[in-house]
C-alpha positions as CSV (number, residue, x, y, z in Angstrom):
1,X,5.6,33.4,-4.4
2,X,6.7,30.0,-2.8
3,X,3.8,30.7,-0.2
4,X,1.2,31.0,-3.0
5,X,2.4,28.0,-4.6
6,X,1.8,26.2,-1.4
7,X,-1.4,27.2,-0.5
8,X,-1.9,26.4,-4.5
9,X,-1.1,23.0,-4.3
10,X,-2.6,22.3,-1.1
11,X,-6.3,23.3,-2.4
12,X,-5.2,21.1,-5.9
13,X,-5.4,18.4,-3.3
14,X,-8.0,19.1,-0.7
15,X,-10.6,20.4,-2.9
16,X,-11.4,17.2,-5.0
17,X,-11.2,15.4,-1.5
18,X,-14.1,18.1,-0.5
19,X,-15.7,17.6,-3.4
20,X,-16.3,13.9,-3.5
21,X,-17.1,14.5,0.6
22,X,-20.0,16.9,-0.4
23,X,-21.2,14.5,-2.9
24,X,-21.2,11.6,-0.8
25,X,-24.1,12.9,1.1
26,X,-26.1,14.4,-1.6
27,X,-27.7,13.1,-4.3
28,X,-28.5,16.8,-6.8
29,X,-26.1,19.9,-7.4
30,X,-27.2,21.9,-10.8
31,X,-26.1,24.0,-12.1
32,X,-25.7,27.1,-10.7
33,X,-26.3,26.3,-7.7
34,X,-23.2,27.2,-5.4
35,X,-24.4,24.5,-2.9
36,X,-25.6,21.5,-3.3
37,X,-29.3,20.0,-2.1
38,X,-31.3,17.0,-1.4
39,X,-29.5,15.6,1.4
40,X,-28.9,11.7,0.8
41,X,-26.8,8.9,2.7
42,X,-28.2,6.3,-0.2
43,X,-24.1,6.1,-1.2
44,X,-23.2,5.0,2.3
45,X,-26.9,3.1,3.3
46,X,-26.1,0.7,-0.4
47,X,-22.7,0.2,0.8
48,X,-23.0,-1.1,4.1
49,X,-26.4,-2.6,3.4
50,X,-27.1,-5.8,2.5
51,X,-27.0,-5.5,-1.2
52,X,-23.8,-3.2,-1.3
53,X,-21.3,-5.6,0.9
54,X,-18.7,-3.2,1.2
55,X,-17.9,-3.5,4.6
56,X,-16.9,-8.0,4.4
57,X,-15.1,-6.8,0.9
58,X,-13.3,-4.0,2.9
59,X,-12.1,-5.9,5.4
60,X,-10.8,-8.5,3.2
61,X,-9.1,-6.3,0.8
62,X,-7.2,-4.6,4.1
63,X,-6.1,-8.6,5.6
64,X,-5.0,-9.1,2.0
65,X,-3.5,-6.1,1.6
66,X,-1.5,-6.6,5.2
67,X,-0.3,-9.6,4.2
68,X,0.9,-8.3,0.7
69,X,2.4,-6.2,2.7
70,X,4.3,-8.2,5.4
71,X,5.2,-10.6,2.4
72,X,7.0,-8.1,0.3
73,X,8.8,-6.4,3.4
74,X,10.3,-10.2,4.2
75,X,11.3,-10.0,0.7
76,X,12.8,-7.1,0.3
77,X,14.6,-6.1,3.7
78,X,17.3,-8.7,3.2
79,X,17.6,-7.6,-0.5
80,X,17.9,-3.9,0.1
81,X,20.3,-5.0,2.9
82,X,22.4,-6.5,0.7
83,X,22.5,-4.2,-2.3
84,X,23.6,-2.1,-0.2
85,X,26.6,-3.4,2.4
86,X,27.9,-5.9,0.2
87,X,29.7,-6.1,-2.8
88,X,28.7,-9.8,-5.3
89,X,28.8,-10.4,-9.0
90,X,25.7,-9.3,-10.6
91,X,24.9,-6.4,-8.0
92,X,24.4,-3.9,-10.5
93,X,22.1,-6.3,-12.9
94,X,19.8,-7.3,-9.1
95,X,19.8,-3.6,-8.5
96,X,18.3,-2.9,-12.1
97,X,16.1,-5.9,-12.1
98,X,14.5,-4.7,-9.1
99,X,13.4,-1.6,-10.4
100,X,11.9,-3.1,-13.3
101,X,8.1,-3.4,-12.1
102,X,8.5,0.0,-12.1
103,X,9.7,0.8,-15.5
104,X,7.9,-1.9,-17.6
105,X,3.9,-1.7,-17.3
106,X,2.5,-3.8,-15.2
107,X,-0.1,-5.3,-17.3
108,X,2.3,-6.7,-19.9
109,X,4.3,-8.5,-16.8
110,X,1.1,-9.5,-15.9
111,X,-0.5,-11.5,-18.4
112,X,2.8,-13.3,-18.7
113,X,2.4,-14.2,-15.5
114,X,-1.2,-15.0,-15.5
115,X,-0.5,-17.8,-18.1
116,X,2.0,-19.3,-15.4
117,X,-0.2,-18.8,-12.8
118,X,-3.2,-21.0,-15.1
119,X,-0.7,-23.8,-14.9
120,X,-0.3,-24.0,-11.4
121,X,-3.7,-23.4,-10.1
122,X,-2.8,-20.0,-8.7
123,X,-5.3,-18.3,-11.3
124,X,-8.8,-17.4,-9.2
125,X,-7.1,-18.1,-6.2
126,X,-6.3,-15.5,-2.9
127,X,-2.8,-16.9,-2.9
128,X,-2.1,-16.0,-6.7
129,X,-3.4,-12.3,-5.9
130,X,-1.2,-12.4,-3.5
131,X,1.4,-13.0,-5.1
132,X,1.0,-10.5,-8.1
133,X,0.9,-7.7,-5.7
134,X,3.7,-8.1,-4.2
135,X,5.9,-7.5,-7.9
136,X,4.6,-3.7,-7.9
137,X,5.1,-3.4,-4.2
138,X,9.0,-4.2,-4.6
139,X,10.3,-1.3,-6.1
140,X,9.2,1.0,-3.4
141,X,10.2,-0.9,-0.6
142,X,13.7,-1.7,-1.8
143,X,14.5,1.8,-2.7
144,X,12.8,3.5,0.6
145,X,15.2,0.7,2.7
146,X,17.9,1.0,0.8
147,X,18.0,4.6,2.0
148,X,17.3,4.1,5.6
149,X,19.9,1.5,5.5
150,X,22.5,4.0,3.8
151,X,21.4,6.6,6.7
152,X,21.6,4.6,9.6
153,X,24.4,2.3,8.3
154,X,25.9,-1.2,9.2
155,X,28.0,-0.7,12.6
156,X,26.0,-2.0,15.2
157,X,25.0,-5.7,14.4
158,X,28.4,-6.2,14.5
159,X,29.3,-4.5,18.0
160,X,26.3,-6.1,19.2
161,X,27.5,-9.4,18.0
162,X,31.1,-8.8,19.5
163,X,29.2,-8.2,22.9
164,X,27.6,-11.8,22.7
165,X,24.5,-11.4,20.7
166,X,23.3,-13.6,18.4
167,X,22.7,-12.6,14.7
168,X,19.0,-12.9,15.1
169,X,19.1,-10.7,18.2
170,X,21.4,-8.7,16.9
171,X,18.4,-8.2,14.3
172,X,15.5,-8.1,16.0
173,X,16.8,-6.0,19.0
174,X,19.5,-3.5,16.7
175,X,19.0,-3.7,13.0
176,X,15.1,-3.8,12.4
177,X,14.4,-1.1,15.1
178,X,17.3,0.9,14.5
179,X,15.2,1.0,10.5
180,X,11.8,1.3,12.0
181,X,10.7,4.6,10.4
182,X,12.5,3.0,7.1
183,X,10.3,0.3,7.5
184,X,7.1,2.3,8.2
185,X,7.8,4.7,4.8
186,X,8.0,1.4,3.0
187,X,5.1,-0.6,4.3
188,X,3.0,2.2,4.2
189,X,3.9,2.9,0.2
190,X,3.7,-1.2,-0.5
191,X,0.2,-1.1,1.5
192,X,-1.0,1.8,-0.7
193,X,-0.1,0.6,-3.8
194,X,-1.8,-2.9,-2.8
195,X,-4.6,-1.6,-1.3
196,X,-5.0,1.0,-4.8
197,X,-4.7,-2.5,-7.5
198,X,-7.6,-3.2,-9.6
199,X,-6.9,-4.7,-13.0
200,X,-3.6,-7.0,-11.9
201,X,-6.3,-8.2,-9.2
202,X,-9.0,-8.5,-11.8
203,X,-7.3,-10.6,-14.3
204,X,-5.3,-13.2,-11.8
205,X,-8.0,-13.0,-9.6
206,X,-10.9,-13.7,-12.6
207,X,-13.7,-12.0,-10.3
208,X,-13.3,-15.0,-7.7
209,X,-11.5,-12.9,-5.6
210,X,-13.1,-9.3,-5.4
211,X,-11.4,-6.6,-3.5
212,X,-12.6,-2.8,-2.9
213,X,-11.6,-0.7,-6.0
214,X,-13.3,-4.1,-7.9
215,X,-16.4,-3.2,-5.9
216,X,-16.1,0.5,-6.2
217,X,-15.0,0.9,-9.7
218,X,-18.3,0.0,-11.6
219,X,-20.4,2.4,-10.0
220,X,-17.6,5.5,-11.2
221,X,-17.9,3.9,-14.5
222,X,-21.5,4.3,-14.6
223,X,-21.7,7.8,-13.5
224,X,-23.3,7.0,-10.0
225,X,-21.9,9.9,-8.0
226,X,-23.6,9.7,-4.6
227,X,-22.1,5.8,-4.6
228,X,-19.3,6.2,-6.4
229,X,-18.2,9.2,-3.5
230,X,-19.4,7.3,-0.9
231,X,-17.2,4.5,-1.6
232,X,-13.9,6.1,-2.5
233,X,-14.5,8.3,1.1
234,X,-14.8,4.8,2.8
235,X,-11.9,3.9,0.4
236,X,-9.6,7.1,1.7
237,X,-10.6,6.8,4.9
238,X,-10.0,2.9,5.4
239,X,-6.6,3.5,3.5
240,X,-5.6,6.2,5.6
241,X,-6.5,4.8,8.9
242,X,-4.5,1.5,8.3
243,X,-1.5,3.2,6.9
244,X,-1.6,5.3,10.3
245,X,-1.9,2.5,12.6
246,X,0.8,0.6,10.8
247,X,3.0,3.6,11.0
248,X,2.3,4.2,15.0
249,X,2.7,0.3,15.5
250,X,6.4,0.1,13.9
251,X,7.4,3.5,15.7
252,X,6.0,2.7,18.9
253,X,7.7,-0.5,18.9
254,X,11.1,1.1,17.9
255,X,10.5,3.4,20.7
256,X,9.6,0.8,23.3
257,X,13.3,-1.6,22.4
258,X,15.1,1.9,22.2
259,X,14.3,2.3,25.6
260,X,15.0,-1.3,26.9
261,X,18.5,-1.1,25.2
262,X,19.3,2.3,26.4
């Protein structure tokens, strides 16, 4: 039984992907046919043409979404290090706040925020999207630390401070690798979740700054299907290739200052 269920959830989430594959590259499939026909690559030819410009958008969503990602990891180890090895007034309030981008809608937050960011000229700007994607990003990544923080605990910064080393070596060369596959579950989920945005990116961005789902969305709306699959398989594919690279970069550098210290 728990094998069927397996294999039953595994085609829940392959067939759809298949699905939109098949209809990426054609362009007819009636009804009742079993297989589709007129072979097409007008989804993929519009995007990277010169009218579709997915591939400069693409790019530009993945930088931004890299450094949505770097930013809310700088926030956020030092935070879920703290919440959990040390004990302050207000701890339990800071550990509740920080869930709460998870627990109240986003879009309420922000257009509170998008008011703010009017005043100060962040509105329309690459730095005021930014900045908004970090808040849904921090949930994740505090949690997902917090845990590799709890596994690994906090014993040797402070042995490797008693043997000389600085606290910032005693960071870079024990604590961060020693929370390198912590690290790579959380900037992978905060890189998903950035990468995925659309109408927090819409609103603060006020179409000046477009982004991949902006591009993509408008042709799933209008029931394009050959374009609309060809741009969420360059969507999944993009997604998946950076969140693998960023996973094999952190674990290969844990690796590599494992082996110097051993």
């Amino acid at each position: 039984m728990k094998r069927l269920l397996k294999w039953v959830a595994i085609l829940g989430i392959v067939l759809p992907l298949v699905i939109v594959a098949v209809w990426s590259i054609y362009s007819n499939w009636r009804w009742p046919d079993l297989t589709p026909s007129d072979f097409s690559l007008r989804g993929y030819e519009y995007a990277f043409g010169p009218s579709g410009h997915a591939g400069p958008i693409l790019l530009r969503s993945i930088g931004l979404s890299l450094l949505v990602t770097v930013v809310t990891l700088l926030v956020c180890f030092p935070a879920a290090r703290a919440l959990t090895f040390y004990e302050f007034r207000g701890k339990r309030l800071l550990n509740s706040a920080v869930m709460l981008p998870a627990i109240v809608p986003v879009l309420s937050v922000a257009l509170g925020i998008h008011i703010t960011f009017l005043r100060a000229g962040l509105a329309g700007t690459v730095l005021g999207v930014l900045l908004i994607q970090v808040l849904p990003g921090i949930p994740y990544a505090v949690r997902l630390l917090s845990e590799s923080f709890v596994l690994n605990g906090n014993r040797y910064e402070p042995q490797a401070r008693t043997l000389g080393a600085t606290g910032w070596k005693a960071l870079w060369h024990v604590t961060i690798p020693m929370n390198a596959t912590g690290l790579a579950t959380a900037g992978s989920m905060v890189y998903i979740v950035s990468f995925s945005q659309y109408f927090i990116t819409l609103l603060i961005g006020g179409g000046k700054v477009t982004t991949f789902p902006l591009l993509m969305l408008p042709f799933v709306q209008n029931s394009d299907r050959t374009i609309a699959s060809a741009m969420a398989v360059i969507f999944l594919v993009s997604l998946w290739l950076v969140v693998f690279l960023l996973e094999r970069f952190l674990l290969h550098y844990y690796q590599r200052v494992r082996a110097i210290t051993l």
